[in-house]
KEKE-3310 file (N, C-alpha, C; in steps of 0.2 Angstrom, whole numbers, plus 5000, padded with zeros to 4 digits):
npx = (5004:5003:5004:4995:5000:4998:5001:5013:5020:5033:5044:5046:5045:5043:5034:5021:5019:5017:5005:4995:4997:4991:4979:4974:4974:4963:4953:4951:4949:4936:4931:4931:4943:4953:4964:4975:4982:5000:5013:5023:5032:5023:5011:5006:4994:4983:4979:4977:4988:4991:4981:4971:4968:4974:4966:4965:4974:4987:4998:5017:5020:5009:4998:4999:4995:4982:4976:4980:4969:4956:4959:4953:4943:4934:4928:4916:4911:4916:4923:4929:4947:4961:4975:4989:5001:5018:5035:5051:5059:5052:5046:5057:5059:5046:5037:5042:5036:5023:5019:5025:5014:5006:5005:5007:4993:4987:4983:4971:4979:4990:5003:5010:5027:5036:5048:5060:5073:5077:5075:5067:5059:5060:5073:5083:5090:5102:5098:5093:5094:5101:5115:5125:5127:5125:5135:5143:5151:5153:5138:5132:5122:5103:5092:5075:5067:5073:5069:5057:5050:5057:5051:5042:5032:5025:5035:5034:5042:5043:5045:5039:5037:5036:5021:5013:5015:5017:5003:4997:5004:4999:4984:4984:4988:4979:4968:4970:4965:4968:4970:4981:4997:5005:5019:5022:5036:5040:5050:5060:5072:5073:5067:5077:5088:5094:5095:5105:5118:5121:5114:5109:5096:5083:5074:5070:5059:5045:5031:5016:5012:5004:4997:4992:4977:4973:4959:4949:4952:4945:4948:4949:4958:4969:4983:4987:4978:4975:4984:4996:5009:5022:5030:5025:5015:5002:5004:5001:4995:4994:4986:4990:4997:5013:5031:5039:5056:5064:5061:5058:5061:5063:5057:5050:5035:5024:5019:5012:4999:4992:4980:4978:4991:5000:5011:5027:5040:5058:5072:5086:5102:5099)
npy = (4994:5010:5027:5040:5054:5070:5081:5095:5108:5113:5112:5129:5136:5149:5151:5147:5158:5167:5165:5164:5178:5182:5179:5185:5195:5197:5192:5205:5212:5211:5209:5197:5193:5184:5175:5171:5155:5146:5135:5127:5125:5133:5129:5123:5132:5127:5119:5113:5117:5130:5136:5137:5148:5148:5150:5147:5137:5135:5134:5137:5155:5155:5160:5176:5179:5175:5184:5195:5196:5196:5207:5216:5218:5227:5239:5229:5228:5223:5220:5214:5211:5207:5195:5186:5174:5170:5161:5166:5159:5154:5166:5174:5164:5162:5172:5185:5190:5191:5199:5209:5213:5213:5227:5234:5233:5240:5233:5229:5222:5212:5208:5194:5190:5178:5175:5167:5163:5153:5141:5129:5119:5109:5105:5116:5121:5136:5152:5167:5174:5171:5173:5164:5153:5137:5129:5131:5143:5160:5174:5190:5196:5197:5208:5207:5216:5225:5223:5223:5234:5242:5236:5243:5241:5247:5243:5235:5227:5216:5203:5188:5185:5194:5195:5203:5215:5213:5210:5222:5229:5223:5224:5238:5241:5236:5242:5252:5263:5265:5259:5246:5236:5232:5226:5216:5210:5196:5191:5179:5167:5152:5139:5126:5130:5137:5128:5121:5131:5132:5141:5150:5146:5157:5158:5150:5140:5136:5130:5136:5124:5131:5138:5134:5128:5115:5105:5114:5125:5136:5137:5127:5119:5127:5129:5118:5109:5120:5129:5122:5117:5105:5105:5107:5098:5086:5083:5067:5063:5074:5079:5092:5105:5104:5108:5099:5096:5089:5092:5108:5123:5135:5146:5155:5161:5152:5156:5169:5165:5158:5159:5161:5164:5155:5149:5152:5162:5163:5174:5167:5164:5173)
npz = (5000:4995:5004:5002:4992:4988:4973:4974:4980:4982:4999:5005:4992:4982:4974:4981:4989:4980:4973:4984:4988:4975:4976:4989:4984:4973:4979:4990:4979:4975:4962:4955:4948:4934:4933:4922:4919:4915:4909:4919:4933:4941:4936:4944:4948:4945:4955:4971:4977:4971:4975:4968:4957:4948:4927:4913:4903:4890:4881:4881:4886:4882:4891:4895:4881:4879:4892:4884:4872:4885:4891:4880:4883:4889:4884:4881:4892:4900:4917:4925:4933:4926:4926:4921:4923:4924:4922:4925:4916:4904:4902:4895:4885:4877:4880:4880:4865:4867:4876:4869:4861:4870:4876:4863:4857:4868:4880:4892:4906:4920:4920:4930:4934:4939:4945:4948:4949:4939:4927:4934:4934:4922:4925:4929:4920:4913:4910:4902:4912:4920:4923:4916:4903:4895:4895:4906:4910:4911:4909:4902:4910:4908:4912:4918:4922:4913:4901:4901:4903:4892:4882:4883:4896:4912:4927:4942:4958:4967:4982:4985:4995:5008:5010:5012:5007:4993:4990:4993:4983:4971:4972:4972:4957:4950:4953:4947:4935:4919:4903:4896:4897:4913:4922:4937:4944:4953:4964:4971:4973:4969:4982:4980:4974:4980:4991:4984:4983:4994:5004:5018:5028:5034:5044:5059:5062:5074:5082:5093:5105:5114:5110:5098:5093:5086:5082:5086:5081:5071:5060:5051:5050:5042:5041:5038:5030:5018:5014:5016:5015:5016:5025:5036:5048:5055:5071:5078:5091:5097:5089:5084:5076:5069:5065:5051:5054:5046:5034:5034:5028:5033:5026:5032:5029:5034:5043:5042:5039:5052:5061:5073:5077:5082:5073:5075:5071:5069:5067:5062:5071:5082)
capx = (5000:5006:5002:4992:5005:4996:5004:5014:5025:5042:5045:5048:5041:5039:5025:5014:5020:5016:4997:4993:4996:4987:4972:4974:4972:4959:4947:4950:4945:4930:4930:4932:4947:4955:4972:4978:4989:5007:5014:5030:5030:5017:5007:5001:4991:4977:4976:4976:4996:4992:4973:4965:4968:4974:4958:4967:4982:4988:5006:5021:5018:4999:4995:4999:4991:4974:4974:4979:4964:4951:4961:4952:4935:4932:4923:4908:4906:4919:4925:4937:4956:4965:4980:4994:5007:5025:5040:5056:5063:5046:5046:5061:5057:5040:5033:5040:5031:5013:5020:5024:5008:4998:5008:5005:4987:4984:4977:4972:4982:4994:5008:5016:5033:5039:5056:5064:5081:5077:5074:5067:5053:5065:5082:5088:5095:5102:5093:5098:5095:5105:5120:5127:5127:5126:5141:5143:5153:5147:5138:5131:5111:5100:5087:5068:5064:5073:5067:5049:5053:5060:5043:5036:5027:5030:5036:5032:5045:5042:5047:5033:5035:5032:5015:5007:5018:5014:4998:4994:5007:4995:4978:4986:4986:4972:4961:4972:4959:4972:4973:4989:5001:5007:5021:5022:5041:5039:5058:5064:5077:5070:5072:5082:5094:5095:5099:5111:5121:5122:5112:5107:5089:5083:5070:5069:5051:5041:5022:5017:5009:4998:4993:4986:4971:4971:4953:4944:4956:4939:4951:4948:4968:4971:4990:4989:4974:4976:4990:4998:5019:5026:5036:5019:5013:5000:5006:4996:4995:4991:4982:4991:5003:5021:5036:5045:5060:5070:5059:5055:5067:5063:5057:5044:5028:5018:5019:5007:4991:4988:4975:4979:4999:5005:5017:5031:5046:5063:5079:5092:5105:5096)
capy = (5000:5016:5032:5045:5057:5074:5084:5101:5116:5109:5118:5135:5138:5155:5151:5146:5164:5171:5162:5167:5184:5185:5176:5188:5204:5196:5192:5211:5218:5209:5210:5190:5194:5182:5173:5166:5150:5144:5131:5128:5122:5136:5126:5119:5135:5125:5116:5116:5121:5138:5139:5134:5152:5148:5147:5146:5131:5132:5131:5141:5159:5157:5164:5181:5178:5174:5191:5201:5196:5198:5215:5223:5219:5233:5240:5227:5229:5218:5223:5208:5213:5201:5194:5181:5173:5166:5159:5169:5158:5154:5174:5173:5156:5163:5178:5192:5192:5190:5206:5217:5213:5217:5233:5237:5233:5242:5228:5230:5215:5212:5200:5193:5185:5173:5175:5162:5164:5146:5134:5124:5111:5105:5103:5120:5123:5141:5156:5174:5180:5168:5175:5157:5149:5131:5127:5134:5150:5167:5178:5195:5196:5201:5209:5204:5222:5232:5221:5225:5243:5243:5235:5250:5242:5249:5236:5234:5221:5213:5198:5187:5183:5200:5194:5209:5220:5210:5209:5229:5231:5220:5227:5246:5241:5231:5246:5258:5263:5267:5253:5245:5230:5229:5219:5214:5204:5194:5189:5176:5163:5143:5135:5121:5132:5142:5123:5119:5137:5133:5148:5148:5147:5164:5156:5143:5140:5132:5127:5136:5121:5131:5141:5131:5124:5109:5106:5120:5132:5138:5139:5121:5116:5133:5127:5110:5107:5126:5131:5115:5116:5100:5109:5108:5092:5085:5078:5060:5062:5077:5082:5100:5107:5104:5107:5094:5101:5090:5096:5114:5128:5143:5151:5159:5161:5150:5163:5174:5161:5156:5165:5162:5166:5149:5146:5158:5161:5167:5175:5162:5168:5177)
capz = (5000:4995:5005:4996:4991:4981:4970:4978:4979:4988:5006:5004:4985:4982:4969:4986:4993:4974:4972:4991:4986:4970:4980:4994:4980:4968:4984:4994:4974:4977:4954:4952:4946:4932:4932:4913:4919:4910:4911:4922:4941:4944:4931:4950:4952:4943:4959:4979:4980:4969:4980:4963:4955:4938:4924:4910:4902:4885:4877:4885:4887:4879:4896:4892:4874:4882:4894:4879:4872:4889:4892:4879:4879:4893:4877:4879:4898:4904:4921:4928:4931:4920:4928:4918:4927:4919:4925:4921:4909:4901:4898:4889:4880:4874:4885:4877:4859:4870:4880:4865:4859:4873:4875:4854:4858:4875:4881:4902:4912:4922:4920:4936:4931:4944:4944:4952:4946:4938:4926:4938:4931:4918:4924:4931:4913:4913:4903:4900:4919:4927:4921:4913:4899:4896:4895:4913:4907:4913:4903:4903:4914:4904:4916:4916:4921:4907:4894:4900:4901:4885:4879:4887:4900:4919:4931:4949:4959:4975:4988:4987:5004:5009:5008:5014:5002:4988:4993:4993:4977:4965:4972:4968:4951:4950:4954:4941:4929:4913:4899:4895:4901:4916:4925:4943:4947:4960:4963:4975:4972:4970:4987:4978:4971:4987:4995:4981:4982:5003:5006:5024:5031:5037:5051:5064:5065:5079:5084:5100:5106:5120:5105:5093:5093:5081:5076:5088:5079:5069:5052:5049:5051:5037:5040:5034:5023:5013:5015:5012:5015:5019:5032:5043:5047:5062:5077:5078:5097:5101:5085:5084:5072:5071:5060:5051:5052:5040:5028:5033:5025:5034:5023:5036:5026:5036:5051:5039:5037:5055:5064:5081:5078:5085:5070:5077:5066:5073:5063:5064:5075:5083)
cpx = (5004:5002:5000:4996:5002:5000:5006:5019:5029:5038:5047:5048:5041:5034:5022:5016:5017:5009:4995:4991:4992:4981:4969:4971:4964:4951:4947:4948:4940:4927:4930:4940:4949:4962:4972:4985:4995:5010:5021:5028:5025:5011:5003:4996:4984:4974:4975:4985:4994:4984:4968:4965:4966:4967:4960:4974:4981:4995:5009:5022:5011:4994:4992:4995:4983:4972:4976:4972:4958:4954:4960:4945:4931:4926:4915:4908:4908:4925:4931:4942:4955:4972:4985:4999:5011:5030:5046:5059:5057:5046:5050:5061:5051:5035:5032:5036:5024:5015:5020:5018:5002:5001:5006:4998:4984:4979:4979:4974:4987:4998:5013:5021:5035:5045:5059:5070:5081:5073:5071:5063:5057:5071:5086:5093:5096:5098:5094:5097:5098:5113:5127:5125:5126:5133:5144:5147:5149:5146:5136:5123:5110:5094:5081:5065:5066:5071:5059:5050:5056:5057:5040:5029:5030:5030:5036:5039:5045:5044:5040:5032:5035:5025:5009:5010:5015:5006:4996:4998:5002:4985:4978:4983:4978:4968:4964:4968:4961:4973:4981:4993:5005:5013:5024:5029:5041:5044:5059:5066:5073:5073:5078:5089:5097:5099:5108:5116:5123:5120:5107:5101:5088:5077:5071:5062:5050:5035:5021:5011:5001:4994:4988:4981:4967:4962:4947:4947:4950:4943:4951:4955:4969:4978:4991:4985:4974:4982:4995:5007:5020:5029:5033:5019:5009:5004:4998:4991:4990:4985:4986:4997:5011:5027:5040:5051:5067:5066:5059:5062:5068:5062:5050:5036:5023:5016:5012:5000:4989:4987:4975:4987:5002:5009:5021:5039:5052:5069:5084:5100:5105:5092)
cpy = (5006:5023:5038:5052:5064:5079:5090:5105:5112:5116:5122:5136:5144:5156:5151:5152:5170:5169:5166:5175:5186:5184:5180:5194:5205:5196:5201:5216:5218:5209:5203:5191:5187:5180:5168:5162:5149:5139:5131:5124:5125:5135:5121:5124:5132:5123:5119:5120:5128:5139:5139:5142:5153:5144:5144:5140:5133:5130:5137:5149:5164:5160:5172:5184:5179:5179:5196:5203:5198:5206:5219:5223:5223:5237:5236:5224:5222:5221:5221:5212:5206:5202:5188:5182:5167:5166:5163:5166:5154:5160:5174:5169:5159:5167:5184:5194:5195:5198:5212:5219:5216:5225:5237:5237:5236:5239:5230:5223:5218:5206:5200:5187:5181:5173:5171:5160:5156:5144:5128:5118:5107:5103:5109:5123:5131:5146:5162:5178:5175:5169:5168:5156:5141:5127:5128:5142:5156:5172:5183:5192:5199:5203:5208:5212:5226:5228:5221:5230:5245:5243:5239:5250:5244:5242:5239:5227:5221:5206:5195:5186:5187:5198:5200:5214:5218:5210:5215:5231:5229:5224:5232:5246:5236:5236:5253:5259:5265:5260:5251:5239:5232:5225:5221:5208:5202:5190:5186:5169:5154:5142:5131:5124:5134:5133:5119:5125:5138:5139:5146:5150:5155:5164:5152:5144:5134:5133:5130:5132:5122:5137:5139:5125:5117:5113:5111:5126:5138:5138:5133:5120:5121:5130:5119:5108:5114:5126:5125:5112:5111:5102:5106:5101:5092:5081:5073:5060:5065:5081:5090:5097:5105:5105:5103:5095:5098:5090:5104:5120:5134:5148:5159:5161:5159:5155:5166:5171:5160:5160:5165:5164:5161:5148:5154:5158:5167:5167:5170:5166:5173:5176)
cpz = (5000:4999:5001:4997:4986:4982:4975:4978:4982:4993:5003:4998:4985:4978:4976:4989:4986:4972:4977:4991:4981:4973:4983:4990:4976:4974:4988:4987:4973:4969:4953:4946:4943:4932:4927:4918:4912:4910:4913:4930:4943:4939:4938:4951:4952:4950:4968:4981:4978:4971:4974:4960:4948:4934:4918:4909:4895:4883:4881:4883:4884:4886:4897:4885:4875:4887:4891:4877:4878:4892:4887:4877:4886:4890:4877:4887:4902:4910:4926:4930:4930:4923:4922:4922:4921:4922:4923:4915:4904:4897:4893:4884:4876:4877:4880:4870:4862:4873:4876:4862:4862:4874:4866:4856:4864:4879:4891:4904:4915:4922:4923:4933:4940:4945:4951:4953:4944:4932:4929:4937:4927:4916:4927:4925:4913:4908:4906:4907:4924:4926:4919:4907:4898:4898:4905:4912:4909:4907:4905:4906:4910:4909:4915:4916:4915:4900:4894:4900:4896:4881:4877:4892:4907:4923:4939:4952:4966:4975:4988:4996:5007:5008:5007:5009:4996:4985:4990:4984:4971:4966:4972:4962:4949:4948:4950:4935:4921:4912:4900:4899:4907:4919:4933:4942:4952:4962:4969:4973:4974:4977:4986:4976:4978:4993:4992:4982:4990:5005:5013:5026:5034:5042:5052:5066:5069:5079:5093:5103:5113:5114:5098:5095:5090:5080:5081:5087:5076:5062:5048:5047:5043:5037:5035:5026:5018:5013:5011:5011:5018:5024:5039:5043:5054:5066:5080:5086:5100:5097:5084:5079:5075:5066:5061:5051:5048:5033:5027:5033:5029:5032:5027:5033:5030:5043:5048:5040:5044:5058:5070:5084:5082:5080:5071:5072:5073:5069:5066:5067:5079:5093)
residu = (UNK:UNK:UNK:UNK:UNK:UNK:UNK:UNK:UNK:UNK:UNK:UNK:UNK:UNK:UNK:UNK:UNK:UNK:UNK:UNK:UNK:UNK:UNK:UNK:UNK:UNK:UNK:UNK:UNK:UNK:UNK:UNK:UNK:UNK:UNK:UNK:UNK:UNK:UNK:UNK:UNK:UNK:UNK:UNK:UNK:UNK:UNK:UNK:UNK:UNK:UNK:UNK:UNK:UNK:UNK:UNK:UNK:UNK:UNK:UNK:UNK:UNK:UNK:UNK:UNK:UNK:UNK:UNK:UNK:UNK:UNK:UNK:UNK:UNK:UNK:UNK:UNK:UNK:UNK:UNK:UNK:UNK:UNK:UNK:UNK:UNK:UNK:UNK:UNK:UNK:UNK:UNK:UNK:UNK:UNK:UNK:UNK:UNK:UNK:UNK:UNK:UNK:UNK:UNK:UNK:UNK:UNK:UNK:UNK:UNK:UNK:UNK:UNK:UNK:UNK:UNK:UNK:UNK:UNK:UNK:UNK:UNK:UNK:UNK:UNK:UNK:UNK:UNK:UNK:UNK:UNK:UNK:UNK:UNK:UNK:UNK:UNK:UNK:UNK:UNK:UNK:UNK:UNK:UNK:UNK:UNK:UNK:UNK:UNK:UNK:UNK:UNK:UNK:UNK:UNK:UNK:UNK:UNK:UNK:UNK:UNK:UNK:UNK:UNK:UNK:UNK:UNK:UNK:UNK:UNK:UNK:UNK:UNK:UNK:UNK:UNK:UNK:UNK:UNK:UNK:UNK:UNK:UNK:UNK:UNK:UNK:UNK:UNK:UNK:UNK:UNK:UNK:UNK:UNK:UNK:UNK:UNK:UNK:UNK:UNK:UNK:UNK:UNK:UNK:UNK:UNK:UNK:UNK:UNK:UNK:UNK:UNK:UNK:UNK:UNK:UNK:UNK:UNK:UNK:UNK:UNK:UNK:UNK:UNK:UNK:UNK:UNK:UNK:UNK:UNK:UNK:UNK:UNK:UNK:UNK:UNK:UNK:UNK:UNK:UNK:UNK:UNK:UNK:UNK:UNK:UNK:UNK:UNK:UNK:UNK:UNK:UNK:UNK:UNK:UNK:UNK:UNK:UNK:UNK:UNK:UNK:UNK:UNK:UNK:UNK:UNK:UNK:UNK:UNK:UNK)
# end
């Protein structure tokens, strides 16, 4: 018998800190707001890792393609915000066309680039912002922001895991009533890379076991069943939260979801 295993963002993902945030913007603009999916590791927002956001799937940066389109039928009394989401090296692979386009068209969205500093669904293979070559050879960065600013769309750039900055940056624009593209950077480094590069965790997270409430929390276990980070896990016992902690990275995020403040984060060294 195999244990049931469903699909998921690894710990410390900054996609589940970049979905949570759009979720967080699309519900406080109370507009049903649309997100055009892509395909990539954030190709999960379809599901419970990215809180079931993404509406759309087509081919690699048809995400964009498909809010050119719904960004301009404002004209026949269509009110949505129109978001797409794209990987950094998806952008480069197949974004930017869709980008100059909606820019040439003045089409209203907003396209959150994930920036990851990764290749990461297919091998971690470098691409023109990771300042490498295949080869391994260093190369010149080509920036994600000056080549949207070049386009002539304006760029926004945040820390998804600032969740609460994030948060207010995308429902700014959201509620900006001037046509035209958009782009929101949401930049932080793939955990993987960040473990392969020996870059050191930036919390020591705990469970304060007289604070949490398992199943009288009222959030219906919001840590475990939404939220969804490996890192978290139940204790069989006591029924309360706990971090696994040779899973959990530190990335701190889950601090932000619980409603009673029992998952407490603490800077490492500190």
């Amino acid at each position: 018998l195999i244990p049931n295993r469903p699909i998921n963002f690894c710990a410390g993902c900054p996609h589940r800190a970049s979905f949570l945030a759009i979720k967080n913007a699309i519900q406080l603009d109370g507009r049903n707001g649309i997100l055009c999916g892509d395909v990539g590791c954030y190709g999960l927002g379809f599901g419970a890792p990215g809180f079931f956001q993404s509406r759309t799937a087509h081919a690699m940066g048809s995400g964009i393609g498909v809010a050119n389109g719904l960004g301009n039928l404002k004209k026949f009394g269509f009110d949505q915000p129109v978001l797409a989401v794209i990987g950094d090296s998806t952008f480069f692979h197949a974004g930017i066309p869709a980008l100059v386009n909606g820019v040439y068209n003045n089409a209203k969205f907003i396209l959150v680039i994930l920036d990851n500093s990764a290749t990461a669904m297919t091998g971690f293979q470098p691409h023109p912002s990771t300042g490498q070559v295949a080869t391994g050879d260093p190369a010149r960065i080509v920036q994600l922001e000056e080549v949207c600013r070049g386009i002539g769309a304006p760029v926004a750039i945040c820390d998804p895991f600032d969740l609460v900055g994030t948060t207010k940056t995308l429902l700014e624009i959201m509620k900006q009533e001037d046509a035209g593209a958009k782009v929101v950077i949401m930049r932080h480094m793939c955990q993987l890379v960040m473990t392969k590069r020996r870059i050191p965790q930036k919390y020591k997270m705990r469970v304060d076991s007289e604070k949490c409430l398992a199943d009288s929390c009222g959030c219906d276990r919001n840590c475990t069943r939404v939220f969804g980070c490996p890192g978290i896990v139940v204790d069989q016992k006591t029924g309360k939260a706990v971090i696994d902690y040779a899973i959990c990275t530190g990335c701190g995020l889950c601090a932000d979801v619980c409603p009673t403040g029992a998952i407490i984060r603490k800077e490492e060294g500190v």
